[in-house]
C-alpha positions, 0 to 999 in steps of 0.5 A: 811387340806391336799390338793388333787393336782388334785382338790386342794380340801381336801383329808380328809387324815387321815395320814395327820390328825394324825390318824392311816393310816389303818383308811384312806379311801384310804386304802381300794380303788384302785387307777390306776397307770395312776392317780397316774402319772397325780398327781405326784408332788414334794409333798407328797399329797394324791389324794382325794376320789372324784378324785379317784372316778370319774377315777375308774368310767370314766376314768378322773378326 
């Protein structure tokens, strides 16, 4: 399991899973470079769907 570093939830990282990155699903959304800041951490973790989803929607995660 990849853990998302916002919710400490799964982020169902197909990369992470040994799958080809084009499968994952955050190559199809659009993540704002605010979030990604909030998230920055000296991992290299990938935020999940629902953290994405819940900023792109109220603009929180």
């Amino acid at each position: 399991m990849s853990e998302c570093p916002l919710c400490k939830e799964d982020n169902r990282c197909a990369i992470a899973n040994g799958d080809k990155p084009e499968t994952c699903w955050c190559m199809s959304v659009t993540m704002a470079q605010q979030l990604l800041e909030n998230a920055a951490s000296d991992k290299k973790t990938c935020i999940c769907k629902t953290c994405v989803d819940n900023w792109n929607e109220k603009g929180r995660f």
